[in-house]
Residue, then its C-alpha position, 0 to 999 in steps of 0.5 A: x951283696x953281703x953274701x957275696x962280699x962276706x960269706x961265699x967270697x971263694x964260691x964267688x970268685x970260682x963261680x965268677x972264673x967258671x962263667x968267664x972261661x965259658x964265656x970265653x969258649x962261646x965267643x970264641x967259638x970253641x964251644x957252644x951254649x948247649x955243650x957249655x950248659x952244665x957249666x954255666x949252671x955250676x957256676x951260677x951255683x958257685x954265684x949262689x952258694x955261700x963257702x959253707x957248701x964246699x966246708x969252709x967255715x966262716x972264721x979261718x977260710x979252712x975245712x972243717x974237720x968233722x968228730 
């Protein structure tokens, strides 16, 4: 829980938005489980990954620039 809550906060919430709309699109019938996959998967790798995988580090919440 503390991943989700402290160190992927942002890749938590687009994970979450991602699965939401998917599942929006599948119950309303606009779309189906096979064409959404690809999205459910990215979004449950958003649900996973902590913001250090989009570079964002964990003091400011901005991108790191690299030298």
């Amino acid at each position: 829980m503390n991943r989700l809550y402290k160190e992927g906060l942002i890749t938590t919430i687009l994970g979450i938005g991602i699965l939401t709309f998917t599942g929006a699109l599948i119950w309303t019938g606009k779309a189906t489980t096979e064409s959404c996959s690809g999205w459910i998967a990215v979004g449950l790798m958003f649900l996973r990954s902590k913001d250090s995988l989009i570079g964002l580090s964990k003091k400011i919440g901005r991108a790191h620039v690299w030298t």
